[in-house]
C-alpha positions in Angstrom: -26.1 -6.2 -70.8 -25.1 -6.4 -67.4 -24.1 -9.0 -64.6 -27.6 -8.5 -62.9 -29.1 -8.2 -66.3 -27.9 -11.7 -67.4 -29.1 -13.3 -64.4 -32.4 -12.4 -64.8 -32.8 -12.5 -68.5 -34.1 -16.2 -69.8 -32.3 -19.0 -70.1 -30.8 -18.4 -74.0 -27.2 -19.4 -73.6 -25.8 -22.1 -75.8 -24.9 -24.4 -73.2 -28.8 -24.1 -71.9 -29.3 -24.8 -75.7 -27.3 -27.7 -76.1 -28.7 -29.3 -72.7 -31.8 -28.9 -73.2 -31.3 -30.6 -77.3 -29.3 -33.1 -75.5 -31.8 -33.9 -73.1 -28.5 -34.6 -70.3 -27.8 -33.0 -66.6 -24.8 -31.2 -66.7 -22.4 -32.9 -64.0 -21.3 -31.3 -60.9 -17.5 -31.3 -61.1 -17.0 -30.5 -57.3 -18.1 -26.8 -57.1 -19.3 -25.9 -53.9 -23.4 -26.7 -53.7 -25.0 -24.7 -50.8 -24.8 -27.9 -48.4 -21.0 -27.3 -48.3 -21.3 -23.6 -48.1 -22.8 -23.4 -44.5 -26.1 -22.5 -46.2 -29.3 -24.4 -46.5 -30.1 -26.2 -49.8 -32.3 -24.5 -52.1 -34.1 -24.6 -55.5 -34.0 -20.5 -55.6 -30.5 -20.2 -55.1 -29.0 -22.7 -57.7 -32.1 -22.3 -60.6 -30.2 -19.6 -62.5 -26.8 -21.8 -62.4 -25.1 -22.2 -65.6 -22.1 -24.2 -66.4 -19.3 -23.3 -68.0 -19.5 -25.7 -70.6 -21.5 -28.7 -71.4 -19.6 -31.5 -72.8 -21.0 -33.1 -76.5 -20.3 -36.2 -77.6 -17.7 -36.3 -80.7 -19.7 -37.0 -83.8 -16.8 -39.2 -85.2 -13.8 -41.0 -84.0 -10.6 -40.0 -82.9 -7.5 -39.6 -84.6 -5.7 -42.7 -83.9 -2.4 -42.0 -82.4 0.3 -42.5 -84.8 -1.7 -40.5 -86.8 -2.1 -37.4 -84.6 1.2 -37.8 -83.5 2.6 -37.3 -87.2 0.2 -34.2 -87.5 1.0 -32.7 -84.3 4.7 -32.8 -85.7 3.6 -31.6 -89.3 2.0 -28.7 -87.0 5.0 -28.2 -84.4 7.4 -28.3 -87.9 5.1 -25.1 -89.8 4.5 -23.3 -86.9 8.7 -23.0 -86.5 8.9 -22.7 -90.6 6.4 -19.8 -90.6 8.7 -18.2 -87.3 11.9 -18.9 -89.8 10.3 -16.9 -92.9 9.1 -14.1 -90.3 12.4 -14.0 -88.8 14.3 -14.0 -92.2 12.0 -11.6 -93.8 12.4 -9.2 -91.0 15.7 -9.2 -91.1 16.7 -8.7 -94.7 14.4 -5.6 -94.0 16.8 -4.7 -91.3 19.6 -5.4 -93.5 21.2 -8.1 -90.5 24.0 -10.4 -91.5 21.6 -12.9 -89.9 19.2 -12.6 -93.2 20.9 -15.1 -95.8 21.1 -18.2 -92.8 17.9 -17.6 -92.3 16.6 -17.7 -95.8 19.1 -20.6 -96.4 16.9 -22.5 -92.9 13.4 -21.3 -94.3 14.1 -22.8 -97.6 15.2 -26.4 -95.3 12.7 -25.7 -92.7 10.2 -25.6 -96.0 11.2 -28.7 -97.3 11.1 -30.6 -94.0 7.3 -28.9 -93.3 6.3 -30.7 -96.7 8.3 -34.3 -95.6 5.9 -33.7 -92.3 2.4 -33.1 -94.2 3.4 -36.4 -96.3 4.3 -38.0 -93.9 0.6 -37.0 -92.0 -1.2 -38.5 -95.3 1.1 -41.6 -95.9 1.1 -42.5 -92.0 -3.0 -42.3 -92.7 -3.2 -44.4 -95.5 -1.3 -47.2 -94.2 -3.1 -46.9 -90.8 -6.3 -47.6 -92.8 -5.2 -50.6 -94.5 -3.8 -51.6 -91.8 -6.9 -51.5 -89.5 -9.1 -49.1 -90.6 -10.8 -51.5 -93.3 -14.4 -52.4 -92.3 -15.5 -55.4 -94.2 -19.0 -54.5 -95.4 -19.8 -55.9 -98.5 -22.8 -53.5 -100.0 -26.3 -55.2 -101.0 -25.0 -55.4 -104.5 -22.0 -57.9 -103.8 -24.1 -59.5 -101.2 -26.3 -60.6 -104.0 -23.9 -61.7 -106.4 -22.1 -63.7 -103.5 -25.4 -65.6 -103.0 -25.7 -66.3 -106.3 -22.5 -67.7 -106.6 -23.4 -70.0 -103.5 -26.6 -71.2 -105.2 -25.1 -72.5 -108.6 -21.9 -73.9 -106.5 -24.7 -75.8 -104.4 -26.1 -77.3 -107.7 -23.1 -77.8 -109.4 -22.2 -79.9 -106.4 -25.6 -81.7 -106.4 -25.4 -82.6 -110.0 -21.8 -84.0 -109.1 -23.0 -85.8 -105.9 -25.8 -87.5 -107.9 -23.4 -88.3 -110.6 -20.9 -90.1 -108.3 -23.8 -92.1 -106.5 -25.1 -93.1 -110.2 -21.5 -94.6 -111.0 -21.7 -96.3 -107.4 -24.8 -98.3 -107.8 -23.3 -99.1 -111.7 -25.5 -97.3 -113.6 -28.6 -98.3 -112.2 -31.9 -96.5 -112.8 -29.9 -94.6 -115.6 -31.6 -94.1 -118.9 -29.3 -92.7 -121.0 -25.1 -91.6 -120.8 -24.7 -88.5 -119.8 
């Protein structure tokens, strides 16, 4: 399909898709509308406009940075692991002198790579119990919580009426507890 196809085909792209789900405008990041081109302003000319991408909000949250700071070492750490294990592997087929230091570095480089993934997943954990825990007791414990309340409210209405009994000296009591 061509340039001059495209523009007159219908409107099937996925950004047209996602504004039209999205039901938003897509905003005009200064690009040059026909009032600043020296050209009158018209529906014709800017009906067909597209833009190059139409921005979606994130379904969930953000790393938070110490996080994404530990995995973009874990990632920086592999990326030059997987260069070392190229590197060593071509050169034992070369048969360089440079192969068995670079065997001995991948087998390091390895070992560091797996300290950085660790430390990814440990660096998460204690995030989350840090800050990450959302007190939201479920409808179960909510339940059992309130029925704690109710027989600690009696308990300490049976104890209240006690104490006022032995005030007043045993008036209007019957019989001993």
């Amino acid at each position: 399909m061509g340039t001059a196809e495209r523009r007159e085909a219908p409107e099937e792209s996925v950004a047209g898709r996602s504004q039209v789900g999205w039901g938003r405008k897509a905003p005009d990041h200064g690009s040059p509308g026909p009032e600043h081109a020296g050209e009158p302003a018209g529906d014709e000319q800017w009906q067909g406009y597209r833009p190059l991408w139409v921005e979606v909000p994130a379904r969930r949250h953000p790393m938070p940075d110490p996080v994404r700071a530990a995995a973009v070492r874990a990632v920086l750490v592999m990326a030059v692991t997987l260069i070392q294990a190229m590197v060593a592997f071509l050169c034992t087929l070369a048969g360089s002198w440079l192969a068995f230091p670079m065997v001995i570095s991948g087998v390091v480089s390895t070992v560091v790579a797996t300290w950085a993934v660790v430390d990814v997943w440990v660096t998460r954990q204690v995030w989350s119990q840090r800050y990450g825990v959302v007190s939201e007791p479920s409808s179960t414990a909510r339940a059992l919580r309130r029925e704690r309340r109710a027989r600690r409210r009696r308990e300490r209405a049976a104890l209240r009426e006690q104490e006022r009994i032995r005030r007043r000296g045993g008036a209007g009591q019957l019989s001993h507890p």
